[in-house]
C-alpha positions in Angstrom: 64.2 78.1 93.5 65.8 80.3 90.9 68.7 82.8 91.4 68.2 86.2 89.7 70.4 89.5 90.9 68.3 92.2 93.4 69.9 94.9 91.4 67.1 97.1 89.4 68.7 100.0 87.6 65.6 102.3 85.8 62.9 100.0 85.7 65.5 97.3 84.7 66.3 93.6 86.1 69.8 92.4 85.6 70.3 88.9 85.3 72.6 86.2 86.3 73.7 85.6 82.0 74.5 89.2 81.7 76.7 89.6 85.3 78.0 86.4 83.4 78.5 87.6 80.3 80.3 91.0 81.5 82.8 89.7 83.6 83.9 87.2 80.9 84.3 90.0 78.9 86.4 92.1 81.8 87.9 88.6 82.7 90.2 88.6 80.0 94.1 89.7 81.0 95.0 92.1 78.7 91.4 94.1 78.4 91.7 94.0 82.1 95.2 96.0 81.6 93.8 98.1 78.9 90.6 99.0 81.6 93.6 99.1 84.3 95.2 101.9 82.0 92.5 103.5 80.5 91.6 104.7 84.5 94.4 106.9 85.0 92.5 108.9 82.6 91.6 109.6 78.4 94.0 107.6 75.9 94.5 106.8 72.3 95.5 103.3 70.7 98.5 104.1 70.2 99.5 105.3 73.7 98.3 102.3 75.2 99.7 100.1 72.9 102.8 101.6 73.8 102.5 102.0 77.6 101.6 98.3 77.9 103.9 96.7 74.8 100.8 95.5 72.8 100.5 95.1 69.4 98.4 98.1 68.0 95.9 95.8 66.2 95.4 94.0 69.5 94.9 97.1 72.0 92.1 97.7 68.9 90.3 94.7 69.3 90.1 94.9 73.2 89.1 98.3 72.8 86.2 97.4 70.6 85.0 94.7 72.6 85.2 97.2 76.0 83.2 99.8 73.8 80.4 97.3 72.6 80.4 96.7 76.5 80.0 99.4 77.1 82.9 99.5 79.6 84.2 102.9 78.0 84.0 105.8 75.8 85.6 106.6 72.8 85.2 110.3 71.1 87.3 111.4 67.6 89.6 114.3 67.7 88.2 117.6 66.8 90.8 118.6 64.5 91.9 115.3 62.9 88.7 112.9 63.0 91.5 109.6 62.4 92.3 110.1 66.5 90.1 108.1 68.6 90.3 108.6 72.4 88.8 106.1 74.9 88.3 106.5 78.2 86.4 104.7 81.2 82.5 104.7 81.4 82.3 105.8 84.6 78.3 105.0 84.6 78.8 101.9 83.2 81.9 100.9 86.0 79.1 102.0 88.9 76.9 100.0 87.6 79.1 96.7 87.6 80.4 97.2 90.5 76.7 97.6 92.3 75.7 94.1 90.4 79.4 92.7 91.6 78.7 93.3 95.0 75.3 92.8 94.8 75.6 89.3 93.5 78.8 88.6 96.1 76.7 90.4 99.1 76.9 88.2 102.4 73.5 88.9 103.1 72.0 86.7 100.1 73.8 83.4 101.7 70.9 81.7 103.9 71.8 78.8 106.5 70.3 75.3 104.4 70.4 71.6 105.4 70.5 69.3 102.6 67.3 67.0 102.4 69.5 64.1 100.8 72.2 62.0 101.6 72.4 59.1 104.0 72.0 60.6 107.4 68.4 62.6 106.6 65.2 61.0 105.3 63.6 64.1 103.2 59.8 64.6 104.4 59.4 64.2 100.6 60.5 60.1 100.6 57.3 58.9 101.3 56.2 55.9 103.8 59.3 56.3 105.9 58.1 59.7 108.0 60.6 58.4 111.1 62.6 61.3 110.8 60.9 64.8 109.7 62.7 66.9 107.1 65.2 69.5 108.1 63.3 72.7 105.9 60.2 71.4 109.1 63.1 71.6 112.1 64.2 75.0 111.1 60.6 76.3 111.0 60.4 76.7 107.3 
């Protein structure tokens, strides 16, 4: 029995890897702090650096990885294109948060007796059928 996410999003299946792969990403303390700041609204590298006493260089990286995530935005200044602003993929947040709690959702936990162990003899151990195996009990 394999485990796969129920979350389709245009025609598209996400995975167990890429929930995975995503919240490693997030997982990380200070990208979660930049994320953190970047949702009280649109900010530049240098703000955040200095909001959250970062190195500049290292509010960059995090930024980059967040933007090849796809976790937010960035857009250049209109009148001096060496500004970059980044703010939070609002899309992009929706949709984690659907595969979070889609993944997390009580519903997807199913009551399951273990066929192993010393008190249950599976129905799949053949030649000793004295005891029949819990999936037959439960009706399954």
């Amino acid at each position: 029995m394999g485990c796969d996410l129920p979350v389709e999003k245009e025609g598209y299946l996400y995975t167990l890897a890429q929930l995975s792969s995503t919240l490693k990403m997030i997982c990380e303390e200070n990208r979660m702090r930049v994320l953190c700041f970047l949702m009280q609204g649109e900010r530049c590298v240098n703000e955040i650096a200095g909001a959250l006493r970062l190195p500049q260089n290292l509010v960059s990286h995090h930024l980059k990885v967040l933007w090849r995530e796809g976790v937010v935005n960035r857009s250049r200044d209109d009148q001096d294109s060496r500004w970059i602003y980044y703010s939070v993929n609002r899309e992009a947040l929706a949709d984690l948060n659907a595969l979070y709690l889609s993944f997390f959702d009580e519903k997807r936990s199913t009551p399951w007796r273990a066929c192993c162990g010393s008190s249950v003899l599976c129905c799949s151990m053949e030649g000793q059928a004295d005891r029949s195996c819990p999936m037959e009990m439960e009706g399954g």
